[in-house]
C-alpha positions in Angstrom: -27.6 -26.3 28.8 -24.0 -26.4 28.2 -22.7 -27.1 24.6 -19.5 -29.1 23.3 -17.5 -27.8 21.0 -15.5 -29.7 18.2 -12.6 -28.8 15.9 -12.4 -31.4 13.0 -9.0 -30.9 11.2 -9.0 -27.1 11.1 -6.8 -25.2 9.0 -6.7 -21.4 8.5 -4.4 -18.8 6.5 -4.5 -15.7 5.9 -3.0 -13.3 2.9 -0.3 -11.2 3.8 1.7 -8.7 1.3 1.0 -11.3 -1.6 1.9 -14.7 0.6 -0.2 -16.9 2.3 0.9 -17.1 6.1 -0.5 -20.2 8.1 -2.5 -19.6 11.5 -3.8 -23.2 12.1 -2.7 -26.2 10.8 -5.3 -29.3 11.1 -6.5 -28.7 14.5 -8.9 -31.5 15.7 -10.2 -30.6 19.6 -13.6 -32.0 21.3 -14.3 -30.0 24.4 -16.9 -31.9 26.3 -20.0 -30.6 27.5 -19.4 -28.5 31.2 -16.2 -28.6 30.9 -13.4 -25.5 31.9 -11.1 -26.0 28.9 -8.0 -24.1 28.6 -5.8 -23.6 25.5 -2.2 -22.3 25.7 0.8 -21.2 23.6 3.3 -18.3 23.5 2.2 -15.6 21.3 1.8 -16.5 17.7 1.0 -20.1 18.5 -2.7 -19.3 16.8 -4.6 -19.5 20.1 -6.9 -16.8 19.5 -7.4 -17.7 15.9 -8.6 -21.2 17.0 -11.2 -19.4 19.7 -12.3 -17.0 17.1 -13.4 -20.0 15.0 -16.2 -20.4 17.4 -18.3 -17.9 16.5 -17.3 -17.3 13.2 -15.9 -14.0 13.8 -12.6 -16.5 11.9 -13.7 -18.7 9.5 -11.5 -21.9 8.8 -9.8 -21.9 5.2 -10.4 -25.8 5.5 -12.2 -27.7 8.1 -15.4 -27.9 10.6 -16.4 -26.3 13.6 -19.0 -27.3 15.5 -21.4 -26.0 18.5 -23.2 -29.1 20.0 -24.5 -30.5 16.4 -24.3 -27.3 14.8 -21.4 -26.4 12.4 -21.2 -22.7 13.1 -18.7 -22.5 10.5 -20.9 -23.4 7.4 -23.6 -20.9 8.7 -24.5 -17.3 7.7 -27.0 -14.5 8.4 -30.0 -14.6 10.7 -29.0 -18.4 11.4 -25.7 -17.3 12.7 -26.9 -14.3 14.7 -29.3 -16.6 16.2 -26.3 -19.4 16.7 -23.8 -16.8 18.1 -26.6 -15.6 21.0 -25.7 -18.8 22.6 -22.3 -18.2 22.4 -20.9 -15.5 25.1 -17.2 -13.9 24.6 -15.4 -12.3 27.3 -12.4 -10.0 26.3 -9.0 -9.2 27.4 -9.6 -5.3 26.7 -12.9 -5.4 28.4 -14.7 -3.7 25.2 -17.4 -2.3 27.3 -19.5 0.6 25.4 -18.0 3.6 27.3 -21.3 5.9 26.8 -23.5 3.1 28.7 -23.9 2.6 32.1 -23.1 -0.6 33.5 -26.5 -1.9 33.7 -26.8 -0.8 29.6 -23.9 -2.3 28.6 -25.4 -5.7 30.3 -28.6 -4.9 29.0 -27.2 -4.1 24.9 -27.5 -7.7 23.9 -30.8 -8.3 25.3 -32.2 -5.7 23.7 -30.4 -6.9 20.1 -32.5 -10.3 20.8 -35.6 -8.6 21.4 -36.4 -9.3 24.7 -39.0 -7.2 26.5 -38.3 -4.3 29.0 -39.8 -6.2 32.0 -37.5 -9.7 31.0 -34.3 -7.0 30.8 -35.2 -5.4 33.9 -34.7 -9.0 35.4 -32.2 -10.6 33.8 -29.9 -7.7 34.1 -30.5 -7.3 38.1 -30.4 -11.5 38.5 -26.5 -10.7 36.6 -25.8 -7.9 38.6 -26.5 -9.5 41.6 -24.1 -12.8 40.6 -21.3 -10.7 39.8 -21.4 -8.6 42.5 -21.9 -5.2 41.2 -25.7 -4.0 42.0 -24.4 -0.9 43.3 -22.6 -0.1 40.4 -25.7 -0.6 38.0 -25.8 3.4 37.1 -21.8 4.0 36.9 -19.9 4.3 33.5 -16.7 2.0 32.6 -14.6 4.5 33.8 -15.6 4.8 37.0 -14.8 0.9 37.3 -11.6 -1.3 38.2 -9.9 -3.3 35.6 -11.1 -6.2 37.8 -14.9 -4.5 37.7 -15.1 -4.0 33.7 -13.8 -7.1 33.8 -17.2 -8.5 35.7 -19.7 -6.4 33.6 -17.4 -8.3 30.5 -18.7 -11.4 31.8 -22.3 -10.7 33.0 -22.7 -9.0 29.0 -21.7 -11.9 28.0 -24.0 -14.4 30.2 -27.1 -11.8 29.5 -28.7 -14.3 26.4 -28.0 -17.8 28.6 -25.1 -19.2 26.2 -24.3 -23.0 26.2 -20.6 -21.9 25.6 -18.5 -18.9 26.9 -15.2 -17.9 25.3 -12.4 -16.3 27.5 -10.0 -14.7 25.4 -6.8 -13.9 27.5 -9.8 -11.9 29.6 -7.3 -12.1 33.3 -4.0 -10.5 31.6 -4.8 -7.0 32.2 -5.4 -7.6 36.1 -3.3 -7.7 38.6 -2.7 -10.8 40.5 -5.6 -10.7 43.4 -8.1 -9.4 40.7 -7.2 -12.4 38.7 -8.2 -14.6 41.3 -11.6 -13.0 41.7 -12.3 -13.6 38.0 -11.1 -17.2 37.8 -13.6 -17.6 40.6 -16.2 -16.1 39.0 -15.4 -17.9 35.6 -15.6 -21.0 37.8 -19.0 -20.1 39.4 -20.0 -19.5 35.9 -19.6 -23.3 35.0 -20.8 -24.5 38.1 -24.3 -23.0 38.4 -25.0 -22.0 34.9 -23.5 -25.1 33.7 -21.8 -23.3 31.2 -18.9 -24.9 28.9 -15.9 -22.5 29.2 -13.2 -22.6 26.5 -10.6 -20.1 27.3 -7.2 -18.8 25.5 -4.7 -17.8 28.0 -0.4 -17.6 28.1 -1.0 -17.7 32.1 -0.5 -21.4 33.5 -1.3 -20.2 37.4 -4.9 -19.5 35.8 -5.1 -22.8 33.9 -4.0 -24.6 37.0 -7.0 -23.1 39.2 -10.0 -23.9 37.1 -9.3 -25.9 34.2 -10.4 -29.6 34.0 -8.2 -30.2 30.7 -5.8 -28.4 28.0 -4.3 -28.5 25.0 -0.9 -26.7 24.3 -0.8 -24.9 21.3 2.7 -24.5 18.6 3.1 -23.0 15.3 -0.6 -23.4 14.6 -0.8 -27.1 16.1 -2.1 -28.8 18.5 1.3 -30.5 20.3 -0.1 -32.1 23.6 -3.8 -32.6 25.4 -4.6 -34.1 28.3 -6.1 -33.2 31.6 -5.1 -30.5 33.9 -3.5 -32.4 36.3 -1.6 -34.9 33.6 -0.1 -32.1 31.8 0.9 -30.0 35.0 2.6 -33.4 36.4 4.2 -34.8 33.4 4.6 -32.6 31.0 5.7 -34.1 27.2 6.6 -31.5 24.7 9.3 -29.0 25.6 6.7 -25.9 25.2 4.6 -28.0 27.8 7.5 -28.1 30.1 8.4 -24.5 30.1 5.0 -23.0 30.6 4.7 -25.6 33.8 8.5 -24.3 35.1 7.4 -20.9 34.6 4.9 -21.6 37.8 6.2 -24.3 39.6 9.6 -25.1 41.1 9.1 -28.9 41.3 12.2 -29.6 39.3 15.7 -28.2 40.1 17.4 -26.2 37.1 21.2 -26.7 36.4 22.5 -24.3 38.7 20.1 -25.6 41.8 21.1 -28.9 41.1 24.9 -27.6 40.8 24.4 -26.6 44.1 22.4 -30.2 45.0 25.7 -31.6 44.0 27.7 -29.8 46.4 26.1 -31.7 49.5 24.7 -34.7 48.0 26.8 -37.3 46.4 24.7 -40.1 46.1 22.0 -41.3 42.9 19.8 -38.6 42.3 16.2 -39.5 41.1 13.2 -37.4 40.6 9.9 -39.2 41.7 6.3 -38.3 40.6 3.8 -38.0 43.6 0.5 -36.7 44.0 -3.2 -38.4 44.1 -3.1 -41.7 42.7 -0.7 -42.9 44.9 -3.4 -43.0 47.3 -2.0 -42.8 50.8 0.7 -45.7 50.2 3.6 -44.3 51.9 5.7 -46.0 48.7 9.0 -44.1 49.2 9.4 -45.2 52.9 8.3 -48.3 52.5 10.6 -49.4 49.2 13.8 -47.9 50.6 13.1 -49.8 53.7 12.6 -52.9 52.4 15.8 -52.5 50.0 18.0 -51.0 52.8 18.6 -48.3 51.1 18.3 -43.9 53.1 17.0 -41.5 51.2 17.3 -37.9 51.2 14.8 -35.4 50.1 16.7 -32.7 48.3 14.5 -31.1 46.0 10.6 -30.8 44.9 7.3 -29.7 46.0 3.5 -30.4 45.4 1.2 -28.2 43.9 -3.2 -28.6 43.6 -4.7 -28.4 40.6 -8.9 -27.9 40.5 -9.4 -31.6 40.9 -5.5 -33.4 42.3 -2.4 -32.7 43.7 0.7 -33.6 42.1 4.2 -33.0 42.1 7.7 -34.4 41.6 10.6 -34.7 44.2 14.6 -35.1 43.8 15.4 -37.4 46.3 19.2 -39.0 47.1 19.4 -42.3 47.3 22.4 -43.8 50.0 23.3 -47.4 50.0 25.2 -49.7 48.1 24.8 -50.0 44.1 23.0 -52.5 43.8 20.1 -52.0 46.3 20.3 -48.6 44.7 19.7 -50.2 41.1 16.6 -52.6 43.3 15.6 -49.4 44.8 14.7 -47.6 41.3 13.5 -50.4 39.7 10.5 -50.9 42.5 10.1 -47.1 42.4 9.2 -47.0 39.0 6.6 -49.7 39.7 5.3 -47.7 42.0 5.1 -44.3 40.3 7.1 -41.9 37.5 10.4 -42.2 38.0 13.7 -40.2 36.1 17.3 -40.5 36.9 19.1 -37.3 37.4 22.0 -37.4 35.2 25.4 -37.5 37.2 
């Protein structure tokens, strides 16, 4: 049964050559039940701190985590061994036992909750089998692909049934097509175990293939949250912005629209599209009604898990005041930015 997770007003520092240095500063996150939750930041942002929190291998200086109605960070010994089985972690740097086999490695946490031979035998085979490596049950980690370790990583870390997985950075070792496999399989994870993922990554092209919401991470804070969709589409903190530029070209940058301005002379606007416009053909239709062409210039739309979105540059040709008519019914009609001159 998948798990929520909750971050009330989180704060954690650590000692450093005699000063304290800050790594969160009053984080407060609910990550509903089932859900694939992605948190991002550039490096030092305090990500992984945060996703450490929830299984106490970090333990806030101030603050509450929780695990469904459990505050794993107040707990301690057997209680927390027994609180962290339903927890499952999955690793950038794989951190497979390199003296087991891959069905040992799978079967290591069983055996350290006791479960009997036979029950091993089975669960290990049911997670070989859903992460497609039964013929590799008697190979060591080096015998494996990064995108293989990489899929014993995750079955290890499915073998006790957790409510919640953690995803630390686990697809920026792999090349680009192996990433794709193991967002897949992350997403298959969710889908038939029910699981609740909460995963740290710097790599917006995986966030936009699985996750159903995010938060963006800076300096130790939480700076935006929203869904998927809403933070890929309209961005509202400048960190936000750059990590969506950095994998989609819906918005021209100074020299394209330099060159934009070498062809086009009339009012630029950028115009947000995607699902909940429904199928309204609302550019058509409000330039026609205001006599007013239009030009598409610039843009593109992109799918997240659950929508499509996107933002075009479009020129707008007629005379100024059906212009001025013309952006004033777009906006009712959707997101709408002028393109400075």
């Amino acid at each position: 049964m998948s798990q929520s997770v909750t971050f009330e007003c989180v704060s954690k520092s650590f000692e450093h050559r005699g000063r304290t240095v800050p790594a969160l500063d009053d984080v407060s996150l609910t990550i509903d039940p089932g859900d694939i939750y992605a948190i991002v930041g550039y490096s030092g942002a305090g990500k992984s701190t945060l996703l450490r929190t929830v299984n106490a291998l970090e333990r806030p200086t101030t603050g509450s985590v929780f695990v469904g109605e459990k505050e794993i960070s107040s707990l301690r010994g057997k209680s927390l061994l027994s609180a962290r089985q339903r927890i499952g972690m999955v690793f950038q740097q794989f951190n497979l036992l390199r003296s087991r086999t891959v069905y040992k490695n799978i079967a290591y946490p069983l055996r350290l909750a006791g479960l009997s031979e036979s029950d091993t035998i089975d669960r290990v085979e049911e997670l070989l089998d859903f992460v497609g490596l039964s013929d590799k049950a008697l190979q060591y980690p080096s015998q494996l692909s990064g995108g293989q370790k990489q899929r014993v990583g995750i079955a290890r870390a499915l073998a006790t049934r957790p409510d919640v997985l953690i995803s630390d950075e686990a697809t920026s070792a792999l090349d680009p097509e192996t990433t794709l496999e193991v967002l897949d399989l992350l997403k298959r994870v969710n889908e038939e175990y029910g699981v609740t993922v909460l995963m740290v990554t710097h790599e917006m092209d995986a966030v936009r293939e699985i996750a159903d919401k995010v938060a963006v991470m800076q300096s130790g804070r939480v700076i935006e949250e929203g869904s998927a969709s809403s933070v890929f589409s309209d961005p509202q903190t400048g960190t936000a912005k750059r990590f969506v530029a950095s994998v989609l070209r819906h918005r021209p940058d100074p020299r394209s629209l330099s060159t934009i301005r070498k062809v086009h002379t009339g009012r630029l606007v950028e115009v947000r599209v995607g699902d909940r416009e429904s199928n309204d053909p609302f550019l058509s239709r409000i330039t026609r009604e205001h006599g007013v062409d239009f030009n598409i210039v610039y843009g593109g739309v992109s799918e997240s898990k659950d929508s499509l979105f996107g933002r075009l540059t479009i020129e707008l040709l007629g005379a100024g005041p059906d212009v001025d008519a013309t952006i004033a019914a777009l906006r009712r009609a959707t997101d709408v930015e002028e393109v400075a001159a």
